[in-house]
C-alpha positions as CSV (number, residue, x, y, z in Angstrom):
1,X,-53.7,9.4,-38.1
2,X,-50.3,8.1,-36.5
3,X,-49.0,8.0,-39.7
4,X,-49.4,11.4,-40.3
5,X,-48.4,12.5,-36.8
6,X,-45.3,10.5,-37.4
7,X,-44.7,12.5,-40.6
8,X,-44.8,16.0,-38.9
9,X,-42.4,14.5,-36.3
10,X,-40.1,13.5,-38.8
11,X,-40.5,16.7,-41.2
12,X,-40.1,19.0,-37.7
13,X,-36.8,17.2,-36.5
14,X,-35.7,17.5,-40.6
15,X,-36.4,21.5,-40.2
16,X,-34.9,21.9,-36.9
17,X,-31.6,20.8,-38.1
18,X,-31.7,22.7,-41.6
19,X,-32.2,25.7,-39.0
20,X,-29.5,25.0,-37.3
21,X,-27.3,24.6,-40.0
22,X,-28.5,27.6,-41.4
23,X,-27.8,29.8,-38.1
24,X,-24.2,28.0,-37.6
25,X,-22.5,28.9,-41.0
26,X,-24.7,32.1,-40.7
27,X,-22.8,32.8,-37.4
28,X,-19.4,31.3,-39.2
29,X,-19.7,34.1,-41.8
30,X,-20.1,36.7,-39.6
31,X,-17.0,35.9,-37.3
32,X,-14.9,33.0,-38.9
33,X,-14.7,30.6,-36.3
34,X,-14.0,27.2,-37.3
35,X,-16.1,25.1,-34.8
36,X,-19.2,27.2,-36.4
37,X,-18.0,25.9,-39.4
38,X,-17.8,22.2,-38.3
39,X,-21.1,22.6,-36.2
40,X,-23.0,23.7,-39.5
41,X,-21.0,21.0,-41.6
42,X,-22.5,18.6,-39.1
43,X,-25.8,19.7,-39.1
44,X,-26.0,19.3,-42.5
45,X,-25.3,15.6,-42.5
46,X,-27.9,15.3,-39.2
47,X,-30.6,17.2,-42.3
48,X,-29.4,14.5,-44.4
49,X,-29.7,11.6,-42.1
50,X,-33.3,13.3,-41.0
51,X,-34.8,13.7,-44.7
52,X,-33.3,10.3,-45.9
53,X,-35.5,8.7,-42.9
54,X,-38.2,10.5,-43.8
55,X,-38.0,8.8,-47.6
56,X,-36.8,5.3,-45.9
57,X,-40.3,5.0,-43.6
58,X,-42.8,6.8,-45.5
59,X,-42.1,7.6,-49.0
60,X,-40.4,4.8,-50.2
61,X,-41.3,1.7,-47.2
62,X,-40.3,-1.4,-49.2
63,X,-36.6,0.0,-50.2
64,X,-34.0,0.2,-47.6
65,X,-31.5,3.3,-47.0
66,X,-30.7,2.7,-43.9
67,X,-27.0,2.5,-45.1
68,X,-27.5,6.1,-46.5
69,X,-28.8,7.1,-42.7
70,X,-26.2,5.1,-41.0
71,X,-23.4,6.8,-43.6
72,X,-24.6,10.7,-42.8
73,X,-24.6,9.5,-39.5
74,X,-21.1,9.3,-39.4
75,X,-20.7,11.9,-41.4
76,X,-22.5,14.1,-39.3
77,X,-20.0,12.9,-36.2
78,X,-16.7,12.7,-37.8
79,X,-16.9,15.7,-39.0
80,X,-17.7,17.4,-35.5
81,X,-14.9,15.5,-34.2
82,X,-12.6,16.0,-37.3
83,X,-13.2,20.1,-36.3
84,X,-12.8,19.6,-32.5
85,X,-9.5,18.4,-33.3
86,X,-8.3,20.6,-36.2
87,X,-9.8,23.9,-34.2
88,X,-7.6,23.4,-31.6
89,X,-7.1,27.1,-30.0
């Protein structure tokens, strides 16, 4: 049963952040501001880093991707900071 608990943690935080992403470019599309843009872009990469850790501790336990988690990591953060600083009003 932990296992499966730990799933539905996992597969909650992954849809939270598809959500968000979904709501941020939404919001982008409707008024064009960039940091909606770059909040959704990063967002993304946080869905990325949340479904690859999903894969790295229950579907696939004896590979490791924790470079693949590490790398949208940083994706997901450099690209927030990449738009605070090229959104600058």
């Amino acid at each position: 049963m932990p296992g499966a608990l730990a799933l539905l943690i996992y597969v909650l935080c992954a849809a939270t952040a598809a959500l968000c992403t979904a709501l941020l470019l939404r919001g982008y599309r409707r008024t064009g501001t960039g940091l909606l843009f770059w909040s959704g872009l990063c967002f993304g990469f946080l869905t990325l880093n949340s479904v690859a850790v999903i894969f790295d501790i229950m579907v696939f336990p004896g590979t490791n991707l924790q470079l693949l988690r590490h790398a949208s990591s940083l994706a997901a953060v450099g690209t927030l900071l990449f738009g605070l600083i090229w959104d600058e009003e």
